[in-house]
C-alpha positions in Angstrom: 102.5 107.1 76.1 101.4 104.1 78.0 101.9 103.9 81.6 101.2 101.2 84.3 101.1 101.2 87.9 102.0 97.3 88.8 101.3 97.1 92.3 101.0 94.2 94.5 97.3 93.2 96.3 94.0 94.2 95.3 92.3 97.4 96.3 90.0 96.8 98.8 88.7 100.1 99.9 85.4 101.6 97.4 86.7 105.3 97.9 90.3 104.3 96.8 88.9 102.4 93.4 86.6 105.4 92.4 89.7 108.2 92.9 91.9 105.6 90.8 88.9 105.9 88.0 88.8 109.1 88.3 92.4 110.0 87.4 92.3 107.0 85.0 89.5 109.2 83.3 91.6 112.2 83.7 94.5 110.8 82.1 93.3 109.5 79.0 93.3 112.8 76.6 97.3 112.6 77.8 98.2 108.7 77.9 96.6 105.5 78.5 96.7 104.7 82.2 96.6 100.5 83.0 96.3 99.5 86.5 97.9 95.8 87.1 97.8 94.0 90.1 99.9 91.0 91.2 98.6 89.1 94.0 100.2 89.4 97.4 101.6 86.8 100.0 99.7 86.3 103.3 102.6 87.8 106.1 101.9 86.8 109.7 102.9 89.6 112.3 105.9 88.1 113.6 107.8 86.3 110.1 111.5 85.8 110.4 113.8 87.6 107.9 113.8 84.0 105.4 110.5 84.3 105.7 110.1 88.3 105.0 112.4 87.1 102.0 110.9 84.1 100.6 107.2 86.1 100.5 109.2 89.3 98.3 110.7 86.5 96.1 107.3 85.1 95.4 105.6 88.6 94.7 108.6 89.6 92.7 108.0 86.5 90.4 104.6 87.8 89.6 105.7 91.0 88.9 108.9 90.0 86.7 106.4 88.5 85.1 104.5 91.3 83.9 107.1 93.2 82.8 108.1 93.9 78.9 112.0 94.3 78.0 111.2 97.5 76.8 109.2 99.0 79.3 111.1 102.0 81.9 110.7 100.3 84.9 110.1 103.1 88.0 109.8 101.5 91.2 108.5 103.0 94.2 110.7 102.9 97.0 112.0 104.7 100.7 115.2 105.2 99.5 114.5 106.6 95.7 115.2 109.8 94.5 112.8 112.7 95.3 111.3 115.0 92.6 109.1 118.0 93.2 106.1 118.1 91.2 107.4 119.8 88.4 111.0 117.9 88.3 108.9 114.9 87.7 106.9 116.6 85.0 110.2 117.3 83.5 111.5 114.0 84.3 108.3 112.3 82.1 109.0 114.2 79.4 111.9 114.3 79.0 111.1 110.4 78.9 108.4 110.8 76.0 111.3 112.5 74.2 113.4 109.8 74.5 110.9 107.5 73.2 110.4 105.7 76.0 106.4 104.7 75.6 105.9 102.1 78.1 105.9 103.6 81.5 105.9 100.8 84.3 105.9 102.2 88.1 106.1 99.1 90.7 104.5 99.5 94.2 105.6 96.5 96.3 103.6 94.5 98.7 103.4 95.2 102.7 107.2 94.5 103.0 108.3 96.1 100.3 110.4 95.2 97.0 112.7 92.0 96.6 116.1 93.1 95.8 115.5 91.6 92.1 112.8 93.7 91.3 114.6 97.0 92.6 117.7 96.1 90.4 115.4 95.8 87.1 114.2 99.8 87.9 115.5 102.0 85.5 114.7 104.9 88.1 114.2 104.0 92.1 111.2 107.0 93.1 110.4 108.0 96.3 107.8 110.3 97.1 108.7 110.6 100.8 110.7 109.3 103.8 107.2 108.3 105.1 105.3 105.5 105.0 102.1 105.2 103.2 99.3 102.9 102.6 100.0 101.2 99.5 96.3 101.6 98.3 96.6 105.0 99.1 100.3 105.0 97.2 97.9 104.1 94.0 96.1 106.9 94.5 99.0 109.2 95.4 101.1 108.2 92.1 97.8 108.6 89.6 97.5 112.2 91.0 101.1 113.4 90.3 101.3 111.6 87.0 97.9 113.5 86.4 99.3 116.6 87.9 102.6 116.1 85.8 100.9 116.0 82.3 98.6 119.5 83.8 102.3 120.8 84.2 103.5 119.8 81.0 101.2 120.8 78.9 101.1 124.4 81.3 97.6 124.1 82.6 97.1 126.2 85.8 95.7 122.7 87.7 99.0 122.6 89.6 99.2 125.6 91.3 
């Protein structure tokens, strides 16, 4: 299985880059893990709702872009469906099975998704009503997919 995580701005932050190289090393006796970004727009403080629009319009260009016709497209967002860690396990593979191989989750940009790239999802996740970093998002999302293929394949990691 191939997955990406698509995700809009760069990682800035050294600890953040070494835990997503970690899992990334983790992951690879279960799937190849590809970590994509898409650069972001510069949003002032105060920005108008055109504005907050035209900005998610231009970052959903770049990550349209990037996307395959047959990739499952997961995006990340407040208003997704919630899994518990092992509903999600199940949920990837019962994917595999499928045959779906090409595993794209999205994580937007500060203010989030443009409506066109929420409508391409083939599954709208949420991991919480919260909000998080989006760096730290990265790091959240490599974990459970990590902690999903430990389920899966009924390793004791989990617990």
């Amino acid at each position: 299985m191939n997955i990406t995580i698509l995700a809009v701005g760069k990682v800035k932050e050294t600890f953040y880059r070494e835990a997503l190289q970690e899992y990334q090393k983790r992951l690879s006796r279960y799937c190849r893990l590809e970590i994509v970004e898409v650069a972001d727009e510069p949003a002032p403080e105060k920005i108008s709702p055109a504005q907050e629009d035209i900005i998610k319009e231009r970052e959903a260009q770049r990550i349209l872009k990037r996307l395959c016709d047959n990739s499952f497209v997961i995006t990340l967002e407040i208003t997704g469906k919630k899994y518990d860690s092992e509903k999600f396990a199940k949920k990837l593979e019962n994917l595999a099975l499928a045959g779906k191989s090409q595993l794209v989750f999205i994580i937007g940009g500060s203010l989030g998704l443009h409506a066109s790239v929420s409508d391409r999802a083939d599954l709208k996740l949420s991991f919480s009503d919260m909000t998080f970093p989006h760096q730290l998002m990265r790091v959240i999302l490599a974990e459970q997919i990590y902690r999903a293929f430990r389920i899966i394949h009924k390793s004791p990691y989990h617990k």
